[in-house]
Legacy VTK file of the C-alpha trace (Angstrom):
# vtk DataFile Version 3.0
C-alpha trace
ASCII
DATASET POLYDATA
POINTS 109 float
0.000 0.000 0.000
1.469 3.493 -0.899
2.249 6.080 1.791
-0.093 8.432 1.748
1.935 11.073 3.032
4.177 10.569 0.075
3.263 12.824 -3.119
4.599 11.317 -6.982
7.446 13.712 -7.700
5.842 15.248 -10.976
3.237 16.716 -8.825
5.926 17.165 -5.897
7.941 19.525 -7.766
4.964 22.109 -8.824
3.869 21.989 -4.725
7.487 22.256 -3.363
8.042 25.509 -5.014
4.629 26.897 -4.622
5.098 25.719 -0.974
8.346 27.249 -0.533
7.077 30.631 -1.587
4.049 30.621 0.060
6.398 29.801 3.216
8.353 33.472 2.525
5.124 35.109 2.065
3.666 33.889 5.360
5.093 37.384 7.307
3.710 39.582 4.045
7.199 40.530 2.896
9.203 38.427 0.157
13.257 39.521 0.700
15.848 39.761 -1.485
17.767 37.153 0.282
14.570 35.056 0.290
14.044 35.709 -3.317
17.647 34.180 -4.282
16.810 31.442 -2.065
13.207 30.855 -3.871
15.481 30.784 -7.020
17.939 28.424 -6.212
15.538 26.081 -5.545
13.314 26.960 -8.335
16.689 26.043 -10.087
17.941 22.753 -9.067
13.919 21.464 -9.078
14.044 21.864 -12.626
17.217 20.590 -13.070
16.291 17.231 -11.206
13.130 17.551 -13.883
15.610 17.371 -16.143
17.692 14.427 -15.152
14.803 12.534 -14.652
13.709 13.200 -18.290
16.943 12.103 -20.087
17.073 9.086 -17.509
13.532 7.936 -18.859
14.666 8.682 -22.207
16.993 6.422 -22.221
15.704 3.770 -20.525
17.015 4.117 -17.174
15.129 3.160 -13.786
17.390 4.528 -11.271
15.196 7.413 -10.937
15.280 6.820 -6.155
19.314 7.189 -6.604
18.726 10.441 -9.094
16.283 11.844 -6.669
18.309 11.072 -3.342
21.658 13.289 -5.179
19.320 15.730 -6.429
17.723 16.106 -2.986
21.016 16.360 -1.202
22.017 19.139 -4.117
18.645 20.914 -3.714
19.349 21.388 0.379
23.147 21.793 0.344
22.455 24.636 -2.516
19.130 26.256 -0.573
21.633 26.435 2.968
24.722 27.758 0.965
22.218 30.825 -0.480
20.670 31.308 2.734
24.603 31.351 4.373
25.667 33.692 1.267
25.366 37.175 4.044
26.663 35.188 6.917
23.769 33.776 8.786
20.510 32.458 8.039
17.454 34.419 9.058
14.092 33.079 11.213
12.469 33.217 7.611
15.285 31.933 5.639
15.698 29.093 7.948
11.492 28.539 7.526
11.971 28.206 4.312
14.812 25.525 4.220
12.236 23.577 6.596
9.777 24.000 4.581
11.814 22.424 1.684
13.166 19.788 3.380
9.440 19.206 4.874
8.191 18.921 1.173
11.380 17.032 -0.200
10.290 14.153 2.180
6.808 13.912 0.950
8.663 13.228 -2.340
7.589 9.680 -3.784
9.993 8.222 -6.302
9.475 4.561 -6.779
LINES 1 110
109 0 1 2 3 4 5 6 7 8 9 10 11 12 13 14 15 16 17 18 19 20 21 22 23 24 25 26 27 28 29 30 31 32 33 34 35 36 37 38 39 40 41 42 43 44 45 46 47 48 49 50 51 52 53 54 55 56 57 58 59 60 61 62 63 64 65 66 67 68 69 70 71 72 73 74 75 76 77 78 79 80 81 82 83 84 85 86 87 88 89 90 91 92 93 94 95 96 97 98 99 100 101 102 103 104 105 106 107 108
């Protein structure tokens, strides 16, 4: 029986991102630090989009060991932004919860 906390990652991508922003909206202000950080992810989600593409298209199967790099890229990236001025704001560190939150619902089998 699937888990039914985990989400298939085609829809998992669209909702992580909306999430994400939704998350730096929640105190009515977007920053520019938060923005970068909304980009970066934005970023490396598509690029996992993309490695997932050319692995189907070539017949691969290995998407679980794509998605666990790709997850580990998506976070490492996200903290090194938020990091970029020093230290990571209350908001900025929401956001990378909120991300890794979301990244778990992620179902790739």
């Amino acid at each position: 029986m699937p888990d039914r906390d985990k989400i298939p990652y085609e829809t998992s991508l669209s909702t992580l991102l909306l999430s994400v922003v939704r998350q730096a909206q929640a105190d009515g202000i977007i920053t520019t630090d938060e923005g970068e950080l909304i980009n970066r992810i934005q970023i490396d989600a598509r690029d996992f989009e993309a490695e997932i593409a050319s692995a189907k298209k070539e017949g691969k199967s290995s998407f679980k060991e794509i998605f666990h790099s790709a997850k580990e890229k998506i976070i490492k990236n996200a903290t090194e932004i938020a990091k970029k001025d020093g230290t990571i704001s209350e908001d900025e560190e929401a956001i990378l919860n909120r991300l890794i939150a979301e990244l778990d619902k992620v179902d790739i089998e």
